[in-house]
PDB file as gemmi writes it, atoms N, CA and C in Angstrom:
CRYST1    1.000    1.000    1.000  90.00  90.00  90.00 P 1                      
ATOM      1  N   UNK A   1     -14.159 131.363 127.852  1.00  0.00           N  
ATOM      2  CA  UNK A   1     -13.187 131.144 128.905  1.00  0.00           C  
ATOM      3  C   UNK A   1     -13.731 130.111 129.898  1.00  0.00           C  
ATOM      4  N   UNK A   2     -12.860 129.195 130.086  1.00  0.00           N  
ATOM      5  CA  UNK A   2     -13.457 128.080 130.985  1.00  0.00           C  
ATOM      6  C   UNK A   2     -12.836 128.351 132.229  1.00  0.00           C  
ATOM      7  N   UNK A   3     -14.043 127.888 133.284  1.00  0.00           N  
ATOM      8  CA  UNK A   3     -13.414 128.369 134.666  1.00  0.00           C  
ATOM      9  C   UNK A   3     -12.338 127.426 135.631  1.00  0.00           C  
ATOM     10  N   UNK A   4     -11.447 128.096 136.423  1.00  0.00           N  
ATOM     11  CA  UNK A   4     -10.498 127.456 136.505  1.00  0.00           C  
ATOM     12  C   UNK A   4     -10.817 126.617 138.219  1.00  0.00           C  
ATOM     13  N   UNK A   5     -12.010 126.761 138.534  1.00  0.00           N  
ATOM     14  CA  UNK A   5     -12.343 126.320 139.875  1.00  0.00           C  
ATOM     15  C   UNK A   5     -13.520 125.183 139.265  1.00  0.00           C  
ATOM     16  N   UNK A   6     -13.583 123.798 139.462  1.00  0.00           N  
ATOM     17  CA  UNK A   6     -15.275 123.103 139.349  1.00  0.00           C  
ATOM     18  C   UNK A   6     -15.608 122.312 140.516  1.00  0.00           C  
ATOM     19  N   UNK A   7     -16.484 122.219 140.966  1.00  0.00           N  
ATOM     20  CA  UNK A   7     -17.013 122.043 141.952  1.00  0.00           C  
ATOM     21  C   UNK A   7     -17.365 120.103 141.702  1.00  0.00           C  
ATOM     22  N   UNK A   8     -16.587 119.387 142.295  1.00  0.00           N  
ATOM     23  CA  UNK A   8     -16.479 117.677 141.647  1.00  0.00           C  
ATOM     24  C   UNK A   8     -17.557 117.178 142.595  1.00  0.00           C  
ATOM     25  N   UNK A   9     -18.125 117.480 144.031  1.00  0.00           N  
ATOM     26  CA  UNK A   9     -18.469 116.989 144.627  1.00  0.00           C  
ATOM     27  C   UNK A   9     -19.512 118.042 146.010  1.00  0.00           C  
ATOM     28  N   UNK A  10     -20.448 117.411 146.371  1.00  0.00           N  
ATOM     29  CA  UNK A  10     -21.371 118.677 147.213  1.00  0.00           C  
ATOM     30  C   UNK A  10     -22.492 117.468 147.652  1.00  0.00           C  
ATOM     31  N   UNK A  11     -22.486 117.995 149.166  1.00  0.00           N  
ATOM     32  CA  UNK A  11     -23.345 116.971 150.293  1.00  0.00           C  
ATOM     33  C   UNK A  11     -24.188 118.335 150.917  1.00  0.00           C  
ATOM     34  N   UNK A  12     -25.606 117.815 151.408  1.00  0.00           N  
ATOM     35  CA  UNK A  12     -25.715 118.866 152.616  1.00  0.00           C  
ATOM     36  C   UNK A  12     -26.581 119.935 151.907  1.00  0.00           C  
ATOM     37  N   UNK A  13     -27.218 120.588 152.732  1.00  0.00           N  
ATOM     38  CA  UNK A  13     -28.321 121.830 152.752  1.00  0.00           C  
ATOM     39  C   UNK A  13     -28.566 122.898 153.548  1.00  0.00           C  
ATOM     40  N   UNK A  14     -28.375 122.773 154.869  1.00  0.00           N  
ATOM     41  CA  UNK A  14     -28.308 124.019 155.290  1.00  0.00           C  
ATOM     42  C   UNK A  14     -26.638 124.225 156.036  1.00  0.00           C  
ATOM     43  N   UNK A  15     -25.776 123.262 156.407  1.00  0.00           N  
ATOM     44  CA  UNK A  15     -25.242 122.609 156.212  1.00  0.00           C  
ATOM     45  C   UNK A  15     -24.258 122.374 155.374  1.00  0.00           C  
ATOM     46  N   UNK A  16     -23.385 122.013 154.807  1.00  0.00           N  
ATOM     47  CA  UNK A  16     -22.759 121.828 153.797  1.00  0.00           C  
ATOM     48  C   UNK A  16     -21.306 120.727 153.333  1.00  0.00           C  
ATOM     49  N   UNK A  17     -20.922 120.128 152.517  1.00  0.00           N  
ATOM     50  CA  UNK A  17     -19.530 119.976 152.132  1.00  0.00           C  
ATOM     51  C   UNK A  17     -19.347 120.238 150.619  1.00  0.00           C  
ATOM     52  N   UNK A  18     -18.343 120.435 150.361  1.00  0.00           N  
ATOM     53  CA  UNK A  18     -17.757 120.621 148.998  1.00  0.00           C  
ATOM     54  C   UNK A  18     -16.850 120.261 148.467  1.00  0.00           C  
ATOM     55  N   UNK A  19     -16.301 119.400 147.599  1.00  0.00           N  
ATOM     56  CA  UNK A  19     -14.986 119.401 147.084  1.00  0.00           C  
ATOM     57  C   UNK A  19     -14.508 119.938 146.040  1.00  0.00           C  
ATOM     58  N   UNK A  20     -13.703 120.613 145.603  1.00  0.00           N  
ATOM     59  CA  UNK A  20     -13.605 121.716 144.716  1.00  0.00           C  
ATOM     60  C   UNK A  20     -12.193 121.395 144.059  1.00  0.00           C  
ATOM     61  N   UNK A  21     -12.263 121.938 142.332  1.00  0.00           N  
ATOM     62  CA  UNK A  21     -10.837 121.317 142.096  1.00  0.00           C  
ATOM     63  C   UNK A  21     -10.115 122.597 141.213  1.00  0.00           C  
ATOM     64  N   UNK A  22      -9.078 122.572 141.236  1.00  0.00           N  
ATOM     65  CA  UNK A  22      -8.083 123.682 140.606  1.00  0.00           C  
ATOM     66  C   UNK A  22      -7.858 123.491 139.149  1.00  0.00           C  
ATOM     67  N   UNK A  23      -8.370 123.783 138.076  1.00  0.00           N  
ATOM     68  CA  UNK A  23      -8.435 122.992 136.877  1.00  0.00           C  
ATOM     69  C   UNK A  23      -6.779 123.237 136.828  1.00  0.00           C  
ATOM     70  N   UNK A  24      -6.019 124.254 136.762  1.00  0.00           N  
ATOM     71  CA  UNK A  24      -4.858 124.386 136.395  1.00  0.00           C  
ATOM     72  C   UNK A  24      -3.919 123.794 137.447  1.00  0.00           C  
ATOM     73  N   UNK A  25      -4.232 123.298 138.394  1.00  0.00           N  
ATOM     74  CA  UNK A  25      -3.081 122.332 139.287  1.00  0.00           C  
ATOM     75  C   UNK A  25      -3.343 121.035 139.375  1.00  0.00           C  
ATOM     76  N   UNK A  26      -4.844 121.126 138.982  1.00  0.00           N  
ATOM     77  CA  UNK A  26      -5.183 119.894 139.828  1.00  0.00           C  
ATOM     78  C   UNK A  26      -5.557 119.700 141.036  1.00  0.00           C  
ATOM     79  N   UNK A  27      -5.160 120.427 142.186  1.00  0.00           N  
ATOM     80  CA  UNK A  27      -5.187 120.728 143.500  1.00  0.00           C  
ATOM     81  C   UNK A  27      -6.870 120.392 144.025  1.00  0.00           C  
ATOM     82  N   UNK A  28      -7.214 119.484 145.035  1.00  0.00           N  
ATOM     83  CA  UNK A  28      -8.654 119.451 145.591  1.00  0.00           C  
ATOM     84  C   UNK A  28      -8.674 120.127 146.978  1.00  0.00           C  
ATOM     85  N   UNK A  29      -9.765 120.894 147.160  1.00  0.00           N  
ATOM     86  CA  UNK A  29     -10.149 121.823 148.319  1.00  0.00           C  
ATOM     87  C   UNK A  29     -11.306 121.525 148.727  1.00  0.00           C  
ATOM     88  N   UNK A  30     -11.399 121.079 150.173  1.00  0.00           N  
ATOM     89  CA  UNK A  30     -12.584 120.891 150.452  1.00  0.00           C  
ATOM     90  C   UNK A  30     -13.309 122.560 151.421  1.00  0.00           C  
ATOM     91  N   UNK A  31     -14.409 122.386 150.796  1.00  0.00           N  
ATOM     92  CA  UNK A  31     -15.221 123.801 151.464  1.00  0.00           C  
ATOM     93  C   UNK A  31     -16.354 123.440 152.457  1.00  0.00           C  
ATOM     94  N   UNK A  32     -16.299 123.673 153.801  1.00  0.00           N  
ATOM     95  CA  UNK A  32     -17.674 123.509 154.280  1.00  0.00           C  
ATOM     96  C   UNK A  32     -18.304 124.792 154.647  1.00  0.00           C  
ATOM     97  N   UNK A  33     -19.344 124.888 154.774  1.00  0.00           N  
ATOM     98  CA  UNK A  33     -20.408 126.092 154.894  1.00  0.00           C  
ATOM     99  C   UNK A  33     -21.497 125.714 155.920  1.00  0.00           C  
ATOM    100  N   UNK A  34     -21.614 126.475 157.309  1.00  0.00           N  
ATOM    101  CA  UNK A  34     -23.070 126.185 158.277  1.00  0.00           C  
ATOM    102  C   UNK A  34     -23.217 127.922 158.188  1.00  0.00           C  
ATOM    103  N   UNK A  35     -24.556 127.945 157.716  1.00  0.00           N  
ATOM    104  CA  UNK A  35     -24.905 129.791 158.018  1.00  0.00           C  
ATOM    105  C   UNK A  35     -24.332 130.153 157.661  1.00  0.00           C  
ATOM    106  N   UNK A  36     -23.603 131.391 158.428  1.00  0.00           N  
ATOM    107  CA  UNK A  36     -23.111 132.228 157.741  1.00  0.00           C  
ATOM    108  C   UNK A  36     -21.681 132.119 157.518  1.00  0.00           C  
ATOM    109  N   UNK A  37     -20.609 131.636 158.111  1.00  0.00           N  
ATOM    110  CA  UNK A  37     -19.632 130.698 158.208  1.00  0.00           C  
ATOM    111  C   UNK A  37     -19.422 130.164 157.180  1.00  0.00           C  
ATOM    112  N   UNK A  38     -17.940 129.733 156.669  1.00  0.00           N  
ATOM    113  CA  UNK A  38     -17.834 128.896 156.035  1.00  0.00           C  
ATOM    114  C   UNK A  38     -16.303 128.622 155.934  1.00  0.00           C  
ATOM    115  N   UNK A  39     -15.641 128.038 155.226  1.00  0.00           N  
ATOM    116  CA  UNK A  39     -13.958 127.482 155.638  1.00  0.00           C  
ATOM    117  C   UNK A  39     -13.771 126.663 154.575  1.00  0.00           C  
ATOM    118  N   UNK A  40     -12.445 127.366 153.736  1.00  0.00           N  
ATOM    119  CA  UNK A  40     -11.617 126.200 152.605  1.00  0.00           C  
ATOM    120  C   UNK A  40     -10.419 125.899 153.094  1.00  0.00           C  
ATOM    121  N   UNK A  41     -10.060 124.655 152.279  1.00  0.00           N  
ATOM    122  CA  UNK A  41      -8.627 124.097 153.154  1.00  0.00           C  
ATOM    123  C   UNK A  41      -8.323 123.064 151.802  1.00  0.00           C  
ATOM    124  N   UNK A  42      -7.004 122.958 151.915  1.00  0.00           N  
ATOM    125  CA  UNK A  42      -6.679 121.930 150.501  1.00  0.00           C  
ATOM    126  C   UNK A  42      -6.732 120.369 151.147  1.00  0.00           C  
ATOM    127  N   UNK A  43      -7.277 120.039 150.680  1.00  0.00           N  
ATOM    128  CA  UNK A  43      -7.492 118.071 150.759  1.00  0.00           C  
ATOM    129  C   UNK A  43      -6.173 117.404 150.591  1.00  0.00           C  
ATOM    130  N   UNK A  44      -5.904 116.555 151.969  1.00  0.00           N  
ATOM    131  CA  UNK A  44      -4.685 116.327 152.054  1.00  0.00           C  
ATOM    132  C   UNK A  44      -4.563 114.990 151.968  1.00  0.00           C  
ATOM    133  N   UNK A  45      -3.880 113.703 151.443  1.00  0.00           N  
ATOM    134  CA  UNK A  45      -3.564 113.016 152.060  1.00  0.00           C  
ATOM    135  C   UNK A  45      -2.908 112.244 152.729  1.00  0.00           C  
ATOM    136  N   UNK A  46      -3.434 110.945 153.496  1.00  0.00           N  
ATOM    137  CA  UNK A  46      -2.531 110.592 154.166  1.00  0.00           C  
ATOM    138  C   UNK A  46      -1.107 111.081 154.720  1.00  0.00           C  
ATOM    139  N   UNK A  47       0.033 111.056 154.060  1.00  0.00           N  
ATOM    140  CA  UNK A  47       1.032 111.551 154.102  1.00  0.00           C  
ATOM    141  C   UNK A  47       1.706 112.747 154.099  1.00  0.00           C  
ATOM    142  N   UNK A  48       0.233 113.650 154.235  1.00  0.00           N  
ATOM    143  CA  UNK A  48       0.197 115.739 154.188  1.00  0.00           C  
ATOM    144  C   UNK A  48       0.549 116.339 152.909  1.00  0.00           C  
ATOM    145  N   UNK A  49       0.353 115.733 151.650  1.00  0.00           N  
ATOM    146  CA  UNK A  49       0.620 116.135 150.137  1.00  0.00           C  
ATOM    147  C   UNK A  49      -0.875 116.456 149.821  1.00  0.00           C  
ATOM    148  N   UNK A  50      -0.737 116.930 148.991  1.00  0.00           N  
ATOM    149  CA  UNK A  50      -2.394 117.628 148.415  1.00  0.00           C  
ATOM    150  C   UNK A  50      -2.533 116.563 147.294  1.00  0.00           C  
ATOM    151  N   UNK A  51      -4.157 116.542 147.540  1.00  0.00           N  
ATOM    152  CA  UNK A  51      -4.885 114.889 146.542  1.00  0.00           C  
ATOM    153  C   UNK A  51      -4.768 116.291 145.752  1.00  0.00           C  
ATOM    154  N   UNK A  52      -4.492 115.360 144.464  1.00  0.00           N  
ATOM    155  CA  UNK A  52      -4.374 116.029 142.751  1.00  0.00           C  
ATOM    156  C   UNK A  52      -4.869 115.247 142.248  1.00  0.00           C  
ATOM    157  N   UNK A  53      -6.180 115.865 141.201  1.00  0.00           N  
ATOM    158  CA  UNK A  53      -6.810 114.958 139.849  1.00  0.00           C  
ATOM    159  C   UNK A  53      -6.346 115.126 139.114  1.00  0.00           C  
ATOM    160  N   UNK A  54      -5.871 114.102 138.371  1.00  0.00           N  
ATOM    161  CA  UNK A  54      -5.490 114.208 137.028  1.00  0.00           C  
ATOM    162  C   UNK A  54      -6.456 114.887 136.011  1.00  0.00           C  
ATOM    163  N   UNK A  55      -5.625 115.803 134.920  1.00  0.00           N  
ATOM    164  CA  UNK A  55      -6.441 116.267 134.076  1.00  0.00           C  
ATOM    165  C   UNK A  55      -7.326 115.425 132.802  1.00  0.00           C  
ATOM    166  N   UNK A  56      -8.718 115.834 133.025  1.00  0.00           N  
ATOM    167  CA  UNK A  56      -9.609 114.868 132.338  1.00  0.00           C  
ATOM    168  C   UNK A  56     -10.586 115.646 131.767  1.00  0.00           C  
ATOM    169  N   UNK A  57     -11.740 115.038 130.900  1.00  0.00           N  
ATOM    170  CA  UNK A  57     -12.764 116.187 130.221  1.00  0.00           C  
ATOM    171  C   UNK A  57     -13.785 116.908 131.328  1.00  0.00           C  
ATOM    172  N   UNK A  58     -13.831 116.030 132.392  1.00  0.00           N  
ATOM    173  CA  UNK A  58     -14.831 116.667 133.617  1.00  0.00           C  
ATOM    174  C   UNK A  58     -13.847 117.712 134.191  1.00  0.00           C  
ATOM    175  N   UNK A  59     -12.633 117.868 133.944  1.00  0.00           N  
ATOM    176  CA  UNK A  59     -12.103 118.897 134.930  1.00  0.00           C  
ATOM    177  C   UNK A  59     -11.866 120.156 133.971  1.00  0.00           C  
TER     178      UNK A  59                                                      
END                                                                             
């Protein structure tokens, strides 16, 4: 079973960013994390539509 969340992108150490992708929508979420904290939100752009990757072998 392949997982339906992959992680495309990651900055940072104690610290953090993430970009995260929805294999079955496509949909990108960015995650940041300081301590114990942390916060997801869907990656928007410009125009307030959600960035979508097209489906590919990395996703």
């Amino acid at each position: 079973m392949e997982k339906r969340f992959v992680k495309i992108d990651s900055e940072g150490a104690l610290s953090f960013n993430e970009i995260w992708v929805d294999r079955e929508t496509g949909v990108n979420y960015f995650f940041h994390a300081s301590g114990h904290a942390g916060g997801l939100t869907p990656l928007l752009n410009a125009d307030g539509t959600p960035v979508v990757t097209p489906p590919g072998p990395e996703n």
